[in-house]
ROLO-940459 format. One line per 3 residues: number of its first residue (from 1); their letters; for each residue x, z, y of N, C-alpha, C, O, CB. Coordinates in Angstrom, 2 decimals. Atoms other than C-alpha are relative to their C-alpha. Glycine has a CB too. Example, Ala and Ser with C-alpha at 12.3 -4.5 7.8 and 13.67 -1.06 7.14 Angstrom:
<pts>
1) AS) 0.89/0.00/-1.19/12.30/7.80/-4.50/0.90/0.00/1.20/1.94/0.66/1.18/-0.99/1.25/0.03 ~ -0.82/-0.06/-1.19/13.67/7.14/-1.06/-0.77/0.73/1.09/-0.26/0.90/2.20/0.41/-1.42/0.46
</pts>
This chain:
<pts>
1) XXX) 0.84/0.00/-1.17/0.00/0.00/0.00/0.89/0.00/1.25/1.80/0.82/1.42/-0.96/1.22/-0.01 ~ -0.89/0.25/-1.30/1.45/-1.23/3.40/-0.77/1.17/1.26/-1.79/0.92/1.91/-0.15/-2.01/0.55 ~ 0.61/-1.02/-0.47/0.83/2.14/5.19/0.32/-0.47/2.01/-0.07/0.01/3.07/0.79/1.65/-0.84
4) XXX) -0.38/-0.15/-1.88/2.32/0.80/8.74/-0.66/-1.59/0.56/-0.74/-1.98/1.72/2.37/0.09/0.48 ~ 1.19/1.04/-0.55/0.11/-2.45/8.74/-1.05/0.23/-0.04/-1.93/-0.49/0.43/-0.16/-1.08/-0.45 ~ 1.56/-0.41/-0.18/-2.73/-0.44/8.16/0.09/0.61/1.30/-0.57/0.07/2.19/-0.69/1.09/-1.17
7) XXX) -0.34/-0.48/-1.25/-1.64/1.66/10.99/-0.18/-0.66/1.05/-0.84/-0.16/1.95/1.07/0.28/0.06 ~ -0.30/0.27/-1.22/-0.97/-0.60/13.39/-1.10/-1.14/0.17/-1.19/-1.89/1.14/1.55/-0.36/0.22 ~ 1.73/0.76/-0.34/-4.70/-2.50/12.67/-0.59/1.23/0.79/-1.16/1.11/1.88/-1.26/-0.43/-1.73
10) XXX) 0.68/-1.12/-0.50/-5.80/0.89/13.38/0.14/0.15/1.74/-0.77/0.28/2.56/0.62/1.28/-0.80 ~ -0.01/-0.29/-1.42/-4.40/1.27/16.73/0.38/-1.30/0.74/0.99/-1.25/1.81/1.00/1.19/0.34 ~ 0.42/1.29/-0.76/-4.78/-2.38/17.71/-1.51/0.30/0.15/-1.90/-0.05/1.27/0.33/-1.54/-0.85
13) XXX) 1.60/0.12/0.29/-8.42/-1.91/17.15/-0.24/1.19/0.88/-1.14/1.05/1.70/-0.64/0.14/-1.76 ~ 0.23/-1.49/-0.85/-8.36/1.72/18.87/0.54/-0.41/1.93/0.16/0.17/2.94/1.45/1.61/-0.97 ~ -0.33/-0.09/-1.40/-6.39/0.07/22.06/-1.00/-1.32/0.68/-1.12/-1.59/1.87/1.85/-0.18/0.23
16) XXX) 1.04/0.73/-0.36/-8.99/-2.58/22.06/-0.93/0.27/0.42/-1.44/-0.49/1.24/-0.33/-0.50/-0.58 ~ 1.61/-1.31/-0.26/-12.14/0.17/22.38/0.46/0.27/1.11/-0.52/0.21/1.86/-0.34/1.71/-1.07 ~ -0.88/-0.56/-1.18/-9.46/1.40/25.57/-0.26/1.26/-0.76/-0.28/2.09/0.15/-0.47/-0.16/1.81
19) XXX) -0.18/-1.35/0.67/-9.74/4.60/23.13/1.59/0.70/0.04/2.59/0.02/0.27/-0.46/-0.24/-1.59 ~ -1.51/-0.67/-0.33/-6.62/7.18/23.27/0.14/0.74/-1.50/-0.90/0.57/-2.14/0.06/1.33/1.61 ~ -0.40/-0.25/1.29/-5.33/8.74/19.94/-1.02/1.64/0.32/-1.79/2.12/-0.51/2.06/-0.04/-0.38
22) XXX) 1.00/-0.93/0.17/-7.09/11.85/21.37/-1.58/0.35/-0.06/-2.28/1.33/-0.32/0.29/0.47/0.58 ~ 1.74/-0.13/-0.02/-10.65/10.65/21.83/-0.04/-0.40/-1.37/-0.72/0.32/-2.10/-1.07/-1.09/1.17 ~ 0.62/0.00/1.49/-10.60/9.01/18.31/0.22/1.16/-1.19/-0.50/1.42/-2.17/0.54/-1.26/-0.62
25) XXX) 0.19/-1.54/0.71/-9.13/12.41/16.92/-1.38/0.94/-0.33/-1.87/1.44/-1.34/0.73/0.90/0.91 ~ 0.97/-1.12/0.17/-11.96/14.37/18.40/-1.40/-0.53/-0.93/-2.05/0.15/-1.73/-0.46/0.55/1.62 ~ 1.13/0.39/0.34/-14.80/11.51/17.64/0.45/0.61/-1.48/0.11/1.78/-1.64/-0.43/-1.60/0.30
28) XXX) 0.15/-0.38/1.22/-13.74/11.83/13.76/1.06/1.53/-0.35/1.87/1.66/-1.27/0.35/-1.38/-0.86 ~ -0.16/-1.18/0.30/-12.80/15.29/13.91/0.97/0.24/-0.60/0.76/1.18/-1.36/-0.79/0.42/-0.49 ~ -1.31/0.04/0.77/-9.16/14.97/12.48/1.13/0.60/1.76/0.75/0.42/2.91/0.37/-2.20/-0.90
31) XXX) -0.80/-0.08/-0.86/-6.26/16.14/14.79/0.84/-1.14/0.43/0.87/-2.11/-0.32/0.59/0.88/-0.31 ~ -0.23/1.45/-0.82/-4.41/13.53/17.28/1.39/-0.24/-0.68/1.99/-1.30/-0.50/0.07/0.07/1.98 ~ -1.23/0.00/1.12/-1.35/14.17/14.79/-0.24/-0.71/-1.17/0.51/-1.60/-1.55/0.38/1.38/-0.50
34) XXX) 0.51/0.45/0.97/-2.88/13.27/12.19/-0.56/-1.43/0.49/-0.80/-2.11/-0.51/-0.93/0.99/-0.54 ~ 0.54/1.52/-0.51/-4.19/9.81/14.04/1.29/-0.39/0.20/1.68/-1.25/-0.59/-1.07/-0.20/1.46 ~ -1.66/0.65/0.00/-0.34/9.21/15.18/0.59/-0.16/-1.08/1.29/-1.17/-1.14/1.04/0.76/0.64
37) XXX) -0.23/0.50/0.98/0.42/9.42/11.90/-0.11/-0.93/-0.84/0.87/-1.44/-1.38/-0.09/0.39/-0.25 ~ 0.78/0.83/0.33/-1.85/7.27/10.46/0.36/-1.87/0.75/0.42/-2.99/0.25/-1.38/0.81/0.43 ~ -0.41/1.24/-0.83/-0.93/4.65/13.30/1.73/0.00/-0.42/1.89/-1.19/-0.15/-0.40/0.23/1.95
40) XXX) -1.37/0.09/0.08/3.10/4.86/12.50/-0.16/-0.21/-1.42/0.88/-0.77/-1.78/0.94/1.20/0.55 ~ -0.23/0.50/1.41/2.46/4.29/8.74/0.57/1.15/-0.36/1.42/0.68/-1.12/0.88/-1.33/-0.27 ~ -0.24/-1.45/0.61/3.50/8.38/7.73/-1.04/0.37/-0.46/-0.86/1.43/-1.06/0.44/1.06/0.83
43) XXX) 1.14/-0.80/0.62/0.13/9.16/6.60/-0.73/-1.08/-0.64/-0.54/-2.18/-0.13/-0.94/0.88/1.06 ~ 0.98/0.58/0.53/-2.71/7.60/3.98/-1.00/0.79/0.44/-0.82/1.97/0.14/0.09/-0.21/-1.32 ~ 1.31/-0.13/0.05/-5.93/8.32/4.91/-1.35/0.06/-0.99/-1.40/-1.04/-1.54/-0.09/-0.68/0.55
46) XXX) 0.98/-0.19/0.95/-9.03/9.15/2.66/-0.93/-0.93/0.62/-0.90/-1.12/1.84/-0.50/1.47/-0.24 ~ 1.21/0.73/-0.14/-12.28/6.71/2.39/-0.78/0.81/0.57/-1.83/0.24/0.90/-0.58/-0.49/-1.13 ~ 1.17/-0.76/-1.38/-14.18/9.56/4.67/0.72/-0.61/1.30/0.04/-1.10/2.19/0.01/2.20/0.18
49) XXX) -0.83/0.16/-1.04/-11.41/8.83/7.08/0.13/-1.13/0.74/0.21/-1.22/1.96/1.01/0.24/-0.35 ~ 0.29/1.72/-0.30/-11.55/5.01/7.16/-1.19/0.27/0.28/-1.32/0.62/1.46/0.15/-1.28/-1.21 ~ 1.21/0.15/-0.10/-15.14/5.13/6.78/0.23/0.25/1.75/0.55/-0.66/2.51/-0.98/1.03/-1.05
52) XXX) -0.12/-1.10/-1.41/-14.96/7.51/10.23/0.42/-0.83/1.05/-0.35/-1.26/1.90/1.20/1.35/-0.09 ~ -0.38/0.97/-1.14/-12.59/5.38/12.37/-0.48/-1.35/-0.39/0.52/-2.06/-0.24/1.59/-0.04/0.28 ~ 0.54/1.02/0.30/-14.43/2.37/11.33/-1.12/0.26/0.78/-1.18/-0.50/1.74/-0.11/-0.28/-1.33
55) XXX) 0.99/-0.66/-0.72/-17.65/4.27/12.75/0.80/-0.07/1.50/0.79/-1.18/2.04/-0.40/1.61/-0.67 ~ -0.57/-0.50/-1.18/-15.89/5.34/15.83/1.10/-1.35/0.89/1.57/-1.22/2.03/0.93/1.47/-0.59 ~ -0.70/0.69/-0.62/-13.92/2.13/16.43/-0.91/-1.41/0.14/-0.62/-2.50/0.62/1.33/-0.02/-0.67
58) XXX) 1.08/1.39/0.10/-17.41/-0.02/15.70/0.64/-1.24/-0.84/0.58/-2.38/-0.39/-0.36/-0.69/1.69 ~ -1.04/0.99/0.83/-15.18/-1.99/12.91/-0.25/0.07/-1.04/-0.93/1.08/-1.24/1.35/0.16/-0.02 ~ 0.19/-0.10/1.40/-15.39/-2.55/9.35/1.28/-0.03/-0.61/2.28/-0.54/-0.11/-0.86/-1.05/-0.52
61) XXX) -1.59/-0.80/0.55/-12.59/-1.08/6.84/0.92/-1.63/-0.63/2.05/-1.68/-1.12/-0.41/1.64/-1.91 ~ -0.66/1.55/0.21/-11.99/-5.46/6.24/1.16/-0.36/1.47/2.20/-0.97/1.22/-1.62/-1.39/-0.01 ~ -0.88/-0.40/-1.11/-10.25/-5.03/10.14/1.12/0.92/-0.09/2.20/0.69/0.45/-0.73/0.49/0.88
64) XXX) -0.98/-0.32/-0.30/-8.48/-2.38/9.45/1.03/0.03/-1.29/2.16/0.51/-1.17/-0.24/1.09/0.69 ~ -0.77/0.21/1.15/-7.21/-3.16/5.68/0.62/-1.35/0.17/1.49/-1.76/-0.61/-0.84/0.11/-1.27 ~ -0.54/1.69/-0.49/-6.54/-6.97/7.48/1.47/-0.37/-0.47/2.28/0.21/0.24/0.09/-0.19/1.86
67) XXX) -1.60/-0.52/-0.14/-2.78/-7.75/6.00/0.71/0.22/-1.20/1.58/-0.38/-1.83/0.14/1.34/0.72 ~ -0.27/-1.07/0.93/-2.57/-5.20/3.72/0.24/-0.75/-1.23/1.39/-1.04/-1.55/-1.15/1.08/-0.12 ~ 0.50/0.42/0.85/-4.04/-6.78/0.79/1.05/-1.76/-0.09/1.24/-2.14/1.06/-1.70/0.18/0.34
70) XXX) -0.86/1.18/0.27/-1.69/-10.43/-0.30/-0.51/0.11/-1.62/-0.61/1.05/-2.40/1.91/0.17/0.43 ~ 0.60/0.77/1.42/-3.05/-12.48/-3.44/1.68/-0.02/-0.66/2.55/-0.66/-0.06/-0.97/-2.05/0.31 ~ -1.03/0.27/0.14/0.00/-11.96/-5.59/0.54/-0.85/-1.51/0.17/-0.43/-2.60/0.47/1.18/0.30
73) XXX) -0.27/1.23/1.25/1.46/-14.90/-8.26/0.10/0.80/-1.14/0.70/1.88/-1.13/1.50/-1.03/0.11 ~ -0.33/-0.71/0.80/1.20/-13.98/-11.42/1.59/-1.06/-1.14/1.42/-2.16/-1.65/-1.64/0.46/-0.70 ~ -1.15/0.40/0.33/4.89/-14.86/-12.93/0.06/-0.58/-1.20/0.53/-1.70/-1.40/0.80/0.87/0.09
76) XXX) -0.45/0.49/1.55/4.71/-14.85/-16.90/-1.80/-0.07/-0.18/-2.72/0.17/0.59/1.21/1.43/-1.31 ~ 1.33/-0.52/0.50/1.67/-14.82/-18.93/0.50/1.43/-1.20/-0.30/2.21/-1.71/-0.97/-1.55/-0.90 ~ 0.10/-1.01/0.95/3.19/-12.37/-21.23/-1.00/1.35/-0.25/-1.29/1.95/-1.29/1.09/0.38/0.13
79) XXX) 1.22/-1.28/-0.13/0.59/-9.53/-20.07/-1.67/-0.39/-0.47/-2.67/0.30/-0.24/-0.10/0.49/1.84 ~ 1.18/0.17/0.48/-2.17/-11.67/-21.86/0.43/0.01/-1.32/-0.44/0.26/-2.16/-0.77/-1.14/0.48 ~ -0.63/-0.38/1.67/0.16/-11.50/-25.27/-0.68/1.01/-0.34/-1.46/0.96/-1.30/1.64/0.47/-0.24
82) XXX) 0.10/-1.07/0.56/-0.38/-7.91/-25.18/-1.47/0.41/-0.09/-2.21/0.29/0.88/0.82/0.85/0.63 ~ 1.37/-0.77/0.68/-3.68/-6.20/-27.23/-0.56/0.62/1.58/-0.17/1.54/2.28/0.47/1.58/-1.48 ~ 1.42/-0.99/-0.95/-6.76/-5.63/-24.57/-0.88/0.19/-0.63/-1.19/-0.78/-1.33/-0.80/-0.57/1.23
85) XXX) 1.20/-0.39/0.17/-9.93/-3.50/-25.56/-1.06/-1.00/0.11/-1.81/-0.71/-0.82/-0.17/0.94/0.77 ~ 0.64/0.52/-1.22/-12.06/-5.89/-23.70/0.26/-1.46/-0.44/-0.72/-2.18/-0.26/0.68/0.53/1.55 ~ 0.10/1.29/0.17/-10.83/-9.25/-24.83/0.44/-0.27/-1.69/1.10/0.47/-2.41/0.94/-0.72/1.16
88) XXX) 0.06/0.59/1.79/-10.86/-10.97/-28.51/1.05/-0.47/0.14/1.46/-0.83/1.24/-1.14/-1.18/-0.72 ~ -1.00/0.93/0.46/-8.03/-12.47/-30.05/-0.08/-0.89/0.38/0.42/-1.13/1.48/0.18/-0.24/-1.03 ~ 0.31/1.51/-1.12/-9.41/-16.30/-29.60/-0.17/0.28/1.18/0.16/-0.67/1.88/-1.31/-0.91/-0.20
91) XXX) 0.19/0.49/-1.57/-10.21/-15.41/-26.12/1.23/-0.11/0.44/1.64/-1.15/0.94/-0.80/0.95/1.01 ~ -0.78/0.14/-0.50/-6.98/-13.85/-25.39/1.42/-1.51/-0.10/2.37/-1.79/0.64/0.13/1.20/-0.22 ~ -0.81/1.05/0.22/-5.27/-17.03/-26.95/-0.29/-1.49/0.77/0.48/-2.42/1.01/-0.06/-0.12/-1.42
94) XXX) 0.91/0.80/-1.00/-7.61/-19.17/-24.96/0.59/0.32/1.92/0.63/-0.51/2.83/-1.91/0.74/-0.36 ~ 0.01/-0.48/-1.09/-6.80/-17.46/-21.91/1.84/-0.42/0.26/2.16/-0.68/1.42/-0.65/1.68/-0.03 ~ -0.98/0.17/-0.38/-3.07/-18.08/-22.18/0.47/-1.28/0.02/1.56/-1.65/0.44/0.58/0.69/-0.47
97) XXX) -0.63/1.25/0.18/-3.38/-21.65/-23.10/-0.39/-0.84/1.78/0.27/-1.64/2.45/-0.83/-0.87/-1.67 ~ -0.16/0.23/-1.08/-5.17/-21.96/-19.97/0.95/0.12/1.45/1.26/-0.62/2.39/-0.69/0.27/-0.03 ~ -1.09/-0.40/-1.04/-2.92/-20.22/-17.86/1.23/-0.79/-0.20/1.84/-0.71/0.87/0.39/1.52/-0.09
100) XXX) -1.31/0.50/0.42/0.14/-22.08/-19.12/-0.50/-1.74/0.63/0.27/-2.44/1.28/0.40/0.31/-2.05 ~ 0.13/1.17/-0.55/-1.72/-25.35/-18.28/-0.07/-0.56/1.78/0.20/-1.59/2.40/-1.07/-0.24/-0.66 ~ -0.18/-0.02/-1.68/-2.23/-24.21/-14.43/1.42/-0.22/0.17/1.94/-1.09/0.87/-0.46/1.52/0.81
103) XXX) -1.61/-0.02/-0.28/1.42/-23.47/-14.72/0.49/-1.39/0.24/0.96/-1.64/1.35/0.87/0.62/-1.29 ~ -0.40/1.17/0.11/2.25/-26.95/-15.48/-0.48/-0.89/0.98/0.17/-1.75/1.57/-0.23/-0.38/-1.14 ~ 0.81/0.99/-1.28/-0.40/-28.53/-13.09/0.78/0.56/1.16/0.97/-0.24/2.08/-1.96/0.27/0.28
106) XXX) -0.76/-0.40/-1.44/1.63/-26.37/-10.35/0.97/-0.20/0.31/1.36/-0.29/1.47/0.15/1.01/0.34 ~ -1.97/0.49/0.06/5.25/-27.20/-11.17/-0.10/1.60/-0.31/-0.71/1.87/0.72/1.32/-0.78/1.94 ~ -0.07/-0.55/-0.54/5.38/-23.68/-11.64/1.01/0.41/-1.60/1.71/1.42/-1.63/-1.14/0.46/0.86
109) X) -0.43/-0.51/1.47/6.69/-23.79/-16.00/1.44/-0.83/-0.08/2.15/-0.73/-1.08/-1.27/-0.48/-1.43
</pts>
């Protein structure tokens, strides 16, 4: 988790409102330490907490997670080799022949 790009959505979005680290403290009831933190990437925050400055900054937690989140390649297929609960043998053998064929359609094998 990229704790200082969440941060620094947070207090883009807070200097956008013209809000100060101490009015969004008091609105969600956390100390203005605890908001500087949060903005410098030293602190995670709880889903009351987002929820809260999301409320208080009129934003949704897709603004201030903006970033964060990167679609990431998956490299091998070896992690469909291994035994899942959840998927059958033919599927999982199915599942890797596909994947191996994206590979190839991508340049990527």
């Amino acid at each position: 988790m990229d704790l200082k790009q969440i941060g620094q959505n947070v207090k883009q979005l807070r200097k956008q409102t013209k809000m100060t680290q101490a009015q969004l403290a008091e609105r969600i009831d956390k100390s203005t330490n605890h908001i500087a933190h949060i903005e410098g990437g030293a602190a995670k925050m709880s889903l009351d907490t987002l929820l809260a400055i999301c409320y208080a900054l009129d934003t949704c937690p897709n603004e201030i997670l903006q970033g964060e989140y990167e679609p990431k390649q998956i490299q091998s297929t070896e992690f469909l080799k291994e035994e899942h609960p959840y998927i059958q043998t033919e599927d999982r053998v199915l599942l890797i022949e596909i994947a191996e064929i994206l590979a190839r359609r991508n340049g990527k094998e």
